[in-house]
C-alpha positions as CSV (number, residue, x, y, z in Angstrom):
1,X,0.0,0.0,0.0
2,X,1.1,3.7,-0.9
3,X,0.9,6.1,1.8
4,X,3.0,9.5,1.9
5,X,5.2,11.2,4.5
6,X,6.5,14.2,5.6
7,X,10.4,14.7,5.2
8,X,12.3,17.8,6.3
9,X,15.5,17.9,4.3
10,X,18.7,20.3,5.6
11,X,21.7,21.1,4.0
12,X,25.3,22.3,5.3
13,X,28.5,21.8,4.2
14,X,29.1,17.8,4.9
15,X,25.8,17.3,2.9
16,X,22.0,16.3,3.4
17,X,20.8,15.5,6.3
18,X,16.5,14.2,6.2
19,X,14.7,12.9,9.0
20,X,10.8,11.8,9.1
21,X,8.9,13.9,11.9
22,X,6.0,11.5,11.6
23,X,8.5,8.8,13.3
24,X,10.6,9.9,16.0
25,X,14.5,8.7,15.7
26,X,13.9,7.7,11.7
27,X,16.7,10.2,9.6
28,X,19.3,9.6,7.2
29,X,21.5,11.7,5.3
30,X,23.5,11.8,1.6
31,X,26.0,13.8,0.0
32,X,23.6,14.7,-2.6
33,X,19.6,16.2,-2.2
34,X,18.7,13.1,-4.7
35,X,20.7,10.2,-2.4
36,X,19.7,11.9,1.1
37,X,15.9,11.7,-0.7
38,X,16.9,7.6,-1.6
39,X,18.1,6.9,1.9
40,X,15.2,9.0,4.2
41,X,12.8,6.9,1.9
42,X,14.4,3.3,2.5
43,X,14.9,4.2,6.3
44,X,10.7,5.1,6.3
45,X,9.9,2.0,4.4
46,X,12.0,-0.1,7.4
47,X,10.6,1.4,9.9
48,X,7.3,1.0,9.2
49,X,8.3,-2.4,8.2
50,X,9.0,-2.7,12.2
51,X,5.2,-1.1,13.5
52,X,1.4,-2.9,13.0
53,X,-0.7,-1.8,10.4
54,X,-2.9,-0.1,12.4
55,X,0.4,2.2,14.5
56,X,1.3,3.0,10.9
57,X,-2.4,4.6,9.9
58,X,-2.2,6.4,13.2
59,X,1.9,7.6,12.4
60,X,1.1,8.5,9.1
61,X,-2.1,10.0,9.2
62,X,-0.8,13.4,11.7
63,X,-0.8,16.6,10.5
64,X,2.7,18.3,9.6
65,X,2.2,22.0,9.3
66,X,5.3,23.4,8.3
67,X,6.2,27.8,8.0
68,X,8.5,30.5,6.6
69,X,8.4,33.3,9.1
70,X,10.6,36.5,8.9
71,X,13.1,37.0,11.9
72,X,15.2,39.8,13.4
73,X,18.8,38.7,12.9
């Protein structure tokens, strides 16, 4: 079954580092956007591998509201 998931994706200067804020501890990171994007998608696919169906509706199924918002810096 296809389900979708939120990733937040950062960058510095060692690389790309993704993590899953649907599941707590699941991340990954690549040298490139395109492998940390391959990697944060395998380690989702194991770790719901690891939960029961229904933990993985409930996981899945939270709302991820995500911002820009203008700071003083």
């Amino acid at each position: 079954m296809k389900r979708k998931a939120s990733i937040v994706i950062e960058s510095d200067e060692q690389g790309y580092y993704a993590r899953c804020p649907e599941l707590k501890g699941c991340q990954s990171q690549g040298d490139t956007l395109d492998e940390a994007m391959r990697n944060i998608r395998e380690a989702i696919e194991l770790y719901l591998e690891t939960l029961p169906e229904d933990e993985r509706e409930s996981r899945l199924s939270q709302q991820i509201l995500t911002a820009t918002i203008e700071v003083n810096a």
